[in-house]
Residue, then its C-alpha position, 0 to 999 in steps of 0.5 A: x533324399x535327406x542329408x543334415x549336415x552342420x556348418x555356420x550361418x550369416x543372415x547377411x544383416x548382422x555380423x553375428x554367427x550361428x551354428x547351424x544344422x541343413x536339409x535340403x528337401x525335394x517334397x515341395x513344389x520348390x525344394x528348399x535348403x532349411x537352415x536350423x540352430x544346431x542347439x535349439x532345432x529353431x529353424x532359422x531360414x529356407x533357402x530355395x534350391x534354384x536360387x543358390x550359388x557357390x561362393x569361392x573361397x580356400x580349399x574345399x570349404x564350401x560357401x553358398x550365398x542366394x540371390x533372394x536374401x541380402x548378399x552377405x547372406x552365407x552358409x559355409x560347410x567346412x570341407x569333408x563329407x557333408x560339403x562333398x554330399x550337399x554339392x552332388x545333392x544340389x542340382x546345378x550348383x557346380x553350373x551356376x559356380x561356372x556362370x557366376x565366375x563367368x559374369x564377374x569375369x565379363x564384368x572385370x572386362x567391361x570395367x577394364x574397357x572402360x578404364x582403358x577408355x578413358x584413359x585413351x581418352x585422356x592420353x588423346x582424345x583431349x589434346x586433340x579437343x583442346x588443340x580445335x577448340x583453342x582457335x575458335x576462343x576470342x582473343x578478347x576472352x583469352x585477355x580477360x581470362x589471363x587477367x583473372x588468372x593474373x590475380x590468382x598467380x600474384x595473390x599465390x607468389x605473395x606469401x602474405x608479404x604482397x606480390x613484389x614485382x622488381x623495379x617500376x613501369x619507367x625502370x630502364x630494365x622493364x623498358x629494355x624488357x618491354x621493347x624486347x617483348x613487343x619485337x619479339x611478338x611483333x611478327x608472329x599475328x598474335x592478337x595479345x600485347x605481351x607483358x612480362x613482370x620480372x617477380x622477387x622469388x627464389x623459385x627457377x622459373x618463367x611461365x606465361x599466361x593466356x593473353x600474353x602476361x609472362x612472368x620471370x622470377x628473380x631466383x631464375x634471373x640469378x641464374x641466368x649469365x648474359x643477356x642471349x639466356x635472359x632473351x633465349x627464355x623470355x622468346x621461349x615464354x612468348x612463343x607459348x604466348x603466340x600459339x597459345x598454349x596457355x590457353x590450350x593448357x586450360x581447356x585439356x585441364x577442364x575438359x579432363x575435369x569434365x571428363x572425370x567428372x562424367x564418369x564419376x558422376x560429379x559435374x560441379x567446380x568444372x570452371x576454366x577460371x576457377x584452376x587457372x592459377x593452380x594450373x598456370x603457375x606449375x607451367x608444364x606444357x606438353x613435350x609438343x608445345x615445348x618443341x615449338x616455343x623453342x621453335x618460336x624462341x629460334x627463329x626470333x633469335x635468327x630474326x632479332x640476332x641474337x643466339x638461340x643455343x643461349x636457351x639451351x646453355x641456361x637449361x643446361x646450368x639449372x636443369x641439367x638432365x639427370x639419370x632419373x629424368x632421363x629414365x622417365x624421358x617418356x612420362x615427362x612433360x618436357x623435352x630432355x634438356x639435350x634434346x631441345x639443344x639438338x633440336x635448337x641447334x638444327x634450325x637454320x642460323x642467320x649469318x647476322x646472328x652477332x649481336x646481343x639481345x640488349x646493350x650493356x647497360x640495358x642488361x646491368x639494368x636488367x640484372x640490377x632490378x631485384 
């Protein structure tokens, strides 16, 4: 059977087109599809018959492409009686249109498995690795670790002023501060001696970093009322601290980085300490380690006499829950504000619970520093 009908032509090389007459023959031993110059009768490619597939594309339009020359490679016959006719003509193409979309549709599924396999991955298999791992890093790297992150952290909070921390070793503030740390600590068996820094910086926030440095930054010490809020969030820092989430912190980031570059194929800048800093200084951990340093901050409270609802009274003032937050409550990496209230005011309260955290002096010391 001969049939020659007209339509345009890719060599999948170039982007030029060209307008093109078809046969398909049946003599040969494998029949094949000739493609010629409309104009010149130049014959511009045999295409083999069993090696064509259909192409999707709008309406009945239509476009095969073969499996020996290079994918962009295309015929397309607009739609009418030749495209009706070369598709009854050729033998199998509507089977192998069939298989095709077949193929592209397991592929889609793999593709998707693999990406939800990831993502399962990240969402649990990490946190369960880091949370195992974390145990097993000694105290003595941790240190060494959270010194070099120190630098990192400083050398960011320095704006090309240098890094201002507020009073000095033998300030009355920073020994009222260092007293309260090292009681705080004293029973939890953390290995780290804490170090809490008090930094001149607008920001609102305290974070901590491995081996026990915390810093609390001056625009949060402004904010904050009496002392018990200045305790309530020095104890929550320090509880991050004794379970050591920091460095927990840093071993999900690694390993997702490990992770991803696992499957990306790029397994360079993977390092633990070259992140550090970048990763320490935003301090979100996740919601879990947020409900046990308030946990840690509670019963320190209980334990020192101090009110542990002071930390939620500061939370409320600088981070009150908005509709949005509430809204994105499951995507958050911390509690709800009055969620960690709810959750700090169910804990058990020792009947000594009067006094405060420091003396008055101690804490005009300690509001005076900056």
């Amino acid at each position: 059977m001969e049939i020659e009908p007209t339509g345009r032509y890719y060599d999948g090389v170039v982007a030029s087109r060209h307008f093109v007459t078809l046969a398909l023959t049946r003599d040969a031993s494998r029949p094949e599809l000739i493609i010629a110059d409309r104009a010149t009768r130049e014959e511009l490619d045999r295409w083999p018959v069993d090696s064509l597939f259909e192409v999707e594309g709008p309406g009945d339009a239509l476009s095969l492409g073969t499996v020996d020359r290079p994918y962009g490679a295309r015929v397309r016959v607009p739609a009418g009686e030749w495209s009706a006719a070369l598709r009854e003509a050729i033998p199998g193409l509507g089977r192998r249109a069939l298989l095709a979309r077949g193929q592209q549709r397991r592929i889609l599924g793999i593709a998707v498995a693999a990406l939800a396999s990831v993502i399962a991955a990240y969402v649990f298999g990490v946190p369960v690795l880091a949370g195992s791992v974390t145990p097993l890093v000694p105290s003595a790297w941790e240190t060494r670790l959270g010194e070099g992150a120190r630098l990192q952290v400083e050398g960011m909070l320095s704006n090309g002023r240098g890094f201002q921390a507020c009073g000095g070793e033998r300030d009355a503030g920073n020994i009222a501060i260092s007293r309260f740390a090292a009681d705080v600590i004293a029973e939890s068996g953390s290995p780290f001696t804490p170090k809490v820094t008090v930094v001149r910086s607008p920001l609102t926030n305290a974070f901590a970093l491995p081996g026990g440095q915390v810093y609390y930054f001056s625009g949060l010490l402004d904010r904050t009322e009496t002392a018990d809020e200045f305790a309530g969030v020095l104890a929550h820092e320090l509880g991050h601290v004794a379970h050591r989430h920091s460095m927990q912190m840093l071993i999900e980031s690694s390993a997702t980085g490990l992770l991803v570059g696992f499957v990306l194929g790029d397994m360079t800048n993977l390092s633990i300490a070259a992140a550090a800093g970048v990763t320490l200084i935003d301090s979100r951990f996740s919601r879990q380690a947020e409900h046990e340093a308030d946990a840690f901050a509670g019963a320190a409270g209980n334990r020192l006499g101090f009110s542990p609802l002071a930390l939620a009274d500061l939370l409320e003032r600088v981070a009150a829950d908005d509709t949005m937050t509430r809204s994105l409550a499951l995507l958050n990496t911390h509690p709800l504000t009055d969620e960690r209230r709810a959750a700090l005011e169910a804990l058990p309260v020792a009947p000594s619970t009067t006094r405060s955290a420091f003396s008055e002096a101690e804490w005009r010391a300690i509001k005076s520093m900056c």
